[in-house]
C-alpha positions, 0 to 999 in steps of 0.5 A: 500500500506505501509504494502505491501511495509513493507511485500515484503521488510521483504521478499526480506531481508529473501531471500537476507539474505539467499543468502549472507550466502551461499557465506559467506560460499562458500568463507571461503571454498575456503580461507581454501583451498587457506590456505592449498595451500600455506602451501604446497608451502612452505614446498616444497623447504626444500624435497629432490629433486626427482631422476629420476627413472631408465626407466624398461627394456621393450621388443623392439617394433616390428620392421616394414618392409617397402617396397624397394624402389629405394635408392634417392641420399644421402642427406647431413648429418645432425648433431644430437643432442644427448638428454640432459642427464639432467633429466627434472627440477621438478615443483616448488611446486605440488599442493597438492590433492584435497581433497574430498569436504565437503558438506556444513553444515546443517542448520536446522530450528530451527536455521533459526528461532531462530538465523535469522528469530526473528533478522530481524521480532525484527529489523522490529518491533523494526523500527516500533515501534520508527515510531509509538512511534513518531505518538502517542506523535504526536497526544496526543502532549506529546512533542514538535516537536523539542524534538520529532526529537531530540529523534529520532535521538538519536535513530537512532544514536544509533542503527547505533553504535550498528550495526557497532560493530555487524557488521559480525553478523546478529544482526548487519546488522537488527540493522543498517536497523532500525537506517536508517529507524529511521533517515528517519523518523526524517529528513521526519518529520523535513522537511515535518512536522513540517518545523524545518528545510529548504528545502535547509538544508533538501535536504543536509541532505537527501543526506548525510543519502543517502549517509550513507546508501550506506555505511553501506550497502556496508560493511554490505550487502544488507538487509541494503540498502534493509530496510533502503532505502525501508523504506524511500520510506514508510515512507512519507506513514506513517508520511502523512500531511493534506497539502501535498507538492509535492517538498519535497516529490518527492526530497525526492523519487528521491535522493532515487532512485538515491541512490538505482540506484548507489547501484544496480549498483555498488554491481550487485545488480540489484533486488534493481534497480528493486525494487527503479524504482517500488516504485518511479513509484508506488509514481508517480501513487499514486501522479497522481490518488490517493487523492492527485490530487487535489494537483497535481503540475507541480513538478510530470513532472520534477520528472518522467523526473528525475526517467527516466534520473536516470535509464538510467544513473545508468545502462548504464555501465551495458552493455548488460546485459539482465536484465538491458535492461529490467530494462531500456524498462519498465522504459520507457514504464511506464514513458511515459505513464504517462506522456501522462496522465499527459500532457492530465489531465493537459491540462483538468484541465487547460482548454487548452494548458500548455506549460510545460507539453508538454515540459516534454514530448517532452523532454523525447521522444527525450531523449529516441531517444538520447539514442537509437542512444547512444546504438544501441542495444536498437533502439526499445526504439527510436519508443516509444519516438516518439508513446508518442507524438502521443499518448498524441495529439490524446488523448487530442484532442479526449477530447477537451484538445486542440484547433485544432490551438494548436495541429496543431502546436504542431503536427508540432514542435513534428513532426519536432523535432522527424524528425531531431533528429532521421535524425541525428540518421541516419547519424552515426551509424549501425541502420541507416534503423531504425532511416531513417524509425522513422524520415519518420514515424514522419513526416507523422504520425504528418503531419495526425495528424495534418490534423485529428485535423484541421476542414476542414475550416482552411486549404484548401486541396492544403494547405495540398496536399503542406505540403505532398509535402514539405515532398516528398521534404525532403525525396527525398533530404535525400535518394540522401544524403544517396545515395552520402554516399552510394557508392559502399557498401550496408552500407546505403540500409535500409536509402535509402529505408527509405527516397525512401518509405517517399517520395513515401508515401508523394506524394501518400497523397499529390495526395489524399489531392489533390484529393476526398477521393475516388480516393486516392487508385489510387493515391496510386497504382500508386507508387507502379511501381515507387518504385518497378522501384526505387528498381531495379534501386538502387539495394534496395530489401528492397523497395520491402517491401515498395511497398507491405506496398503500396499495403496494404494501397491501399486494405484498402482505395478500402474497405472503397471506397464504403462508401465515395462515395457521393450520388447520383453519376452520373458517378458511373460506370465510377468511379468504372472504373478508382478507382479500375480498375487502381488498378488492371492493377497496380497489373498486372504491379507490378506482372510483374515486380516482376517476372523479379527481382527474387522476385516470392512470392512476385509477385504472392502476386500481382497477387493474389491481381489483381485477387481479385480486378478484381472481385470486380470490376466486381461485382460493375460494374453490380451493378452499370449497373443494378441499375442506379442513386443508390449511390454504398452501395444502390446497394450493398443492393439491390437483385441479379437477374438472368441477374446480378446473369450470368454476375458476373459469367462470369465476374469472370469465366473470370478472374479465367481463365485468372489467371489460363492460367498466371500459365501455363507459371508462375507455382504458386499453390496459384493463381491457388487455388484463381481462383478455389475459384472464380469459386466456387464464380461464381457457387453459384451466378449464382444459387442464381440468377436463383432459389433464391428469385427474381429468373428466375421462378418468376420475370425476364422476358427473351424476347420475341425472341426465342433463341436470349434472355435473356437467352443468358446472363443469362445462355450462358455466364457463359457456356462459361466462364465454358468451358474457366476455363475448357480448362485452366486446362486442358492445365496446368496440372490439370486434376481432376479440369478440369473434374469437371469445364467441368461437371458444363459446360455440366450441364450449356449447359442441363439448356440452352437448357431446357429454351430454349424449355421453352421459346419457349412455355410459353413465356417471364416469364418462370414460366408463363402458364401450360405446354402441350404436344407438350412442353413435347415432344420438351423437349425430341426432344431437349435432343435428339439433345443436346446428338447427338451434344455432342457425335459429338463433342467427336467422333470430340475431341476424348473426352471421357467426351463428350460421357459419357456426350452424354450417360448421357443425352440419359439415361435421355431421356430414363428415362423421356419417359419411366416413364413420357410420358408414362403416361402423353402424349396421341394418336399421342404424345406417339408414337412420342415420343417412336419413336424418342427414337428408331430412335435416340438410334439405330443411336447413337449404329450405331454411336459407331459401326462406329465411336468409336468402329469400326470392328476389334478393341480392346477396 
């Protein structure tokens, strides 16, 4: 890690180096002609001052002709001024023609290594060789200590000197670099090493080569601060001890970084403040997770409380400038991080609660929510402070670093802190939306927090229903605080939707801590239509968001509904009932009124929702009917059969007609596409039910009655639901769909009657017995009847489908006698069975002739 500090400053200085020679360059162009200027200005006064020169005769400009108008009445005459003969005072000085700009001189590359390039790689290893120098007489113990020291700082004086009358050249500034590296080195070693001199003296002196360092480099550029203050960064690498103490060496990054802060800031040097916020993190790092935690002392937190207060203060006058910003965001997200780490491997090693780690990092969090509220600008950095508590409770919980009472009461006191702090943030300023919704946010994640890491034993459930209760109270007090501030403006709208959703939310877990787990979506629904009737009583559209946020929470609990009910329910369909088919009238409410607000995309978002939650439940409630005494994920698991596979189908055929027939007098394209998607749904089910595994060949048994069975439910009730998607359609609009819904009905019509007649012969189980020949004509005597009956209907309706439908069948009839009764039914059967067909085909020609196609007709 030293060599890669060492290589990254060699470089950092080349480039710098580099840079500050294109504006020493830049600038004695721009004195040169500042020069010339000024020359040109004093030699005006002593010309002759320029005559105005005689005006040359030009053609007269044409004259216009405007047309006569009628003369008004003489105005007053106004008098003239005559132009003043004087002729117009020349300037004072004329600037002088620019003359062509020079390109800058070449620089080739022999020069960059022979007269720059060796300078600093002779100045480096000339630094690194006093460092080494001192290690060796260190380990063969050629001098004493103090001699040692006492060499060293001659050194460095002198190269000090030596750089100072070199300054302007590049010598001067390595020269500087290497003596300031050399001081660091000594006083490091007087302090850290040997103990020569005292931690108080140490520190003073530490300052004041600091403080000298600025100095130089404010007169000899930024490789000075760049080599010199880097260097004492790498220097306690270099100069280690077997016993390290983490009061000198922390003082010692901290006054370095302050340093380094103030530099950056003062010269714009901001790659510095870059480079000191990196190496004082990295020593942080090293501290916390290299070989040196086994030492670790509780001076890393105040340090990491120091390195951030530094970076926010150094660069606060740094305004909005993009790169300080960004300075001040990653300084906070890497301190707190690691003070999280800090707080959970203290609490670790401690075997339980330490107060002054925990005070480190709340005192960090609420800095951070200080400063957001200072600058506005920068509120983001508010939700850090207060995640980093969180953070560091549920991590330390999770490790059994605390004891549930501990981090109930830390959750509380981190909790009410962050609340207040960010409350009064609110109260003054432009992001008060912000800080309302951060002060709502700490109270209820802290008070979950809190709730998650007590066992059940500590508090009762109306102990903690209370507590969310407390905190409906507080949020309701603060949104009619910021009501009275509110007045006539819409300045307090994000505040006082902040508190309106706090105060919803808090009443929504007070009635799920109140109540079983599985009833908290419910609950939960149930403020979705007093926030949206908040909202347009308060003229808030900001707490429509609030409600869908509601919405969102309410989804996720009916996903995890089904795996907290306990077994074995004993009223699982009454439960299914209330938990999730109060969810669905919400959404219907919500939906509505949305739609009165104006707010249509968010309407149909609940609409889609109600949908969608209309089926599940559908699907649980004949789950539950059809498997009674099983807990609700032991009848998920079971298998679907043919009367369960009919009622899903119209259940959901259902509601996509009902979503369907809600567009037609509210057009929206999205519910419209989900209610095709639940017919599709409803298709595949009822397939699988009735030629699955377990289908309606093998294992169901439909009844014993003819016509009044099973069938019914298993193949009637999906044809009617078909038929009512197909109608809805058809009434708004969407042709196409409602052909191919109106097809799938007619096939469900042609299975109902073929099971019919089936059930007529073999029974019960229709997979049962073989077939005769009697079974075999009624199949062709009932397709017969089924064709006349749609083309009844179509002459009726004047549907087209209908009697293509009728023509169909007919030709299916024609198919199946001329290619199956032919040659499997015998004597009196085959007779009957082509006598029908002609009976029944001349009568359906005479019905076309009559009805559909009459004489003297076209088309």
């Amino acid at each position: 890690m030293p060599l890669a500090l060492l290589v990254t400053a060699i470089i950092l200085a080349l480039q710098a180096r580099a840079q500050s020679e294109e504006l020493r360059r830049a600038v004695g162009e721009l004195r040169h002609r500042l020069d010339r200027l000024e020359s040109s200005r004093r030699a005006e006064p002593s010309a002759p001052a320029p005559t105005a020169a005689p005006t040359p005769a030009s053609e007269p400009a044409p004259v216009r002709v405007l047309p006569v108008v009628a003369a008004p009445a003489a105005p007053a005459p106004v008098a003239t001024h005559a132009p003043d003969p004087t002729p117009p005072r020349a300037p004072e000085f004329a600037p002088a023609p620019a003359a062509p700009r020079a390109d800058p001189p070449q620089i080739s590359l022999e020069e960059r290594v022979g007269s720059r390039l060796y300078v600093w790689i002779g100045a480096i290893a000339f630094a690194c060789g006093g460092v080494l120098l001192v290690k060796y007489s260190i380990d063969r113990n050629l001098l004493s200590p103090t001699v040692r020291v006492a060499l060293g700082v001659l050194l460095g004086i002198a190269l000090l000197a030596l750089g100072e009358r070199w300054r302007g050249r590049n010598l001067g500034a390595a020269v500087s670099a290497a003596g300031v590296c050399d001081l660091f080195a000594c006083l490091l070693a007087s302090v850290h090493l040997y103990g020569l001199i005292g931690p108080v003296t140490g520190f003073a002196l530490m300052i004041a080569l600091t403080a000298l360092a600025i100095w130089l480099s404010l007169r000899q550029g930024p490789a000075v601060a760049l080599l010199g203050l880097a260097g004492g960064f790498i220097t306690p690498a270099l100069l280690g001890s077997q016993e390290p103490r983490a009061l000198p060496l922390l003082a010692w990054c901290l006054v370095l970084q302050g340093a380094l802060l103030f530099l950056a800031r003062a010269r714009r040097w901001e790659w510095i403040g870059w480079l000191s916020v990196g190496a004082a993190l990295a020593w942080s790092a090293v501290w916390l997770f290299g070989p040196l935690e086994a030492a670790r002392s509780p001076w890393l937190g105040p340090y990491l409380l120091g390195s951030l207060a530094l970076t926010f203060a150094t660069a606060r006058g740094a305004g909005g400038d993009g790169g300080w910003t960004a300075l001040r965001a990653v300084t906070a997200f890497a301190v707190l991080p690691l003070l999280v780490l800090l707080v959970r491997g203290g609490a670790l090693s401690a075997g339980g609660f330490s107060a002054i780690d925990w005070t480190y990092l709340g005192c960090a969090s609420l800095g951070l929510i200080v400063f957001a509220r200072m600058r506005e600008s920068e509120h983001a950095l508010a939700w850090l402070g207060l995640a980093a508590p969180l953070a560091a409770l549920a991590s330390a919980h999770h490790g059994g670093a605390l004891s549930p009472a501990h981090g109930a009461w830390l959750a509380v006191a981190f909790g009410v802190a962050t609340a207040l702090c960010a409350y009064v943030g609110a109260s003054r300023g432009r992001n008060e939306g912000a800080f309302a919704a951060l002060a709502v946010c700490a109270l209820l994640g802290h008070l979950l927090l809190a709730w998650w890491e007590l066992p059940e034993a500590e508090w009762t459930e109306f102990a903690w229903a209370l507590a969310a209760f407390a905190i409906a109270v507080a949020c309701a007090a603060a949104a009619a605080a910021s009501l009275r501030r509110r007045g006539a403006s819409d300045r307090h709208a994000g505040a006082l939707a902040a508190y309106c959703a706090g105060a919803s939310a808090a009443v929504a877990l007070a009635l799920g801590f109140a109540l079983r787990r599985e009833w908290i979506a419910a609950a939960v629904a149930l403020e979705i239509p007093c926030v949206l009737a908040l909202s347009a009583r308060l003229r808030v559209p900001a707490l429509r968001r609030v409600a869908l946020a509601l919405l969102v929470a309410c989804a996720a609990q009916l996903a995890r509904a089904p795996f907290l009910v306990e077994p074995p329910h004993e009223h699982l369909s009454g439960w299914l009932l209330f938990g999730y088919g109060v969810p669905v009238c919400v959404a219907v409410i919500a939906a509505r009124q949305l739609v009165r607000a104006g707010s249509a995309d968010l309407a149909e978002v609940f609409a889609c929702a109600a949908l969608v939650a209309a089926c599940v439940l559908a699907c649980f409630e004949v789950r539950a009917l059809f498997h009674p005494g099983l807990e609700l994920m032991q009848c998920l698991d079971a298998g679907i059969g043919a009367r369960e596979s009919g009622l899903w189908a119209a259940a959901w055929l259902a509601a996509a007609a009902a979503a369907v027939r809600v567009t037609q007098v509210w057009p929206r394209s999205v519910l419209r596409v989900l209610a095709l998607v639940a017919c599709a749904g409803a298709l595949l089910v009822n397939l699988i039910g009735l030629y699955g595994r377990g289908s309606l060949w093998t294992h169901e048994r439909v009844g014993e009655w003819p016509i009044f069975n099973a069938l019914l439910v298993i193949v009637g009730l999906p044809l009617a639901g078909w038929c009512a998607v197909a109608f809805a359609l058809r009434a708004c609009g969407w042709r196409i769909a409602s052909a191919l819904a109106s097809v799938v009905a007619l096939g469900f019509g042609f299975m109902l009657v073929t099971f019919e007649v089936r059930q007529g012969f073999r029974g019960t189980l229709l997979g049962s017995g073989a077939g005769t020949a009697a079974e075999t004509y009624a199949y062709s005597a009932a397709w017969l009847a089924y064709g006349a009956v749609l083309l009844g209907l179509g002459i009726r309706t004047r549907s087209a489908l209908l009697r293509w439908a009728s023509l169909v069948v007919m030709l299916v009839v024609i198919a199946k006698v001329f290619l199956y009764d032919l040659s499997e039914l015998r004597d009196l059967w085959r007779v009957a069975s082509f006598l029908g067909l002609g009976v029944c085909a001349i009568a359906i020609g005479w019905v076309y002739q009559r009805f559909v196609f009459p004489r003297g007709s076209r088309g």
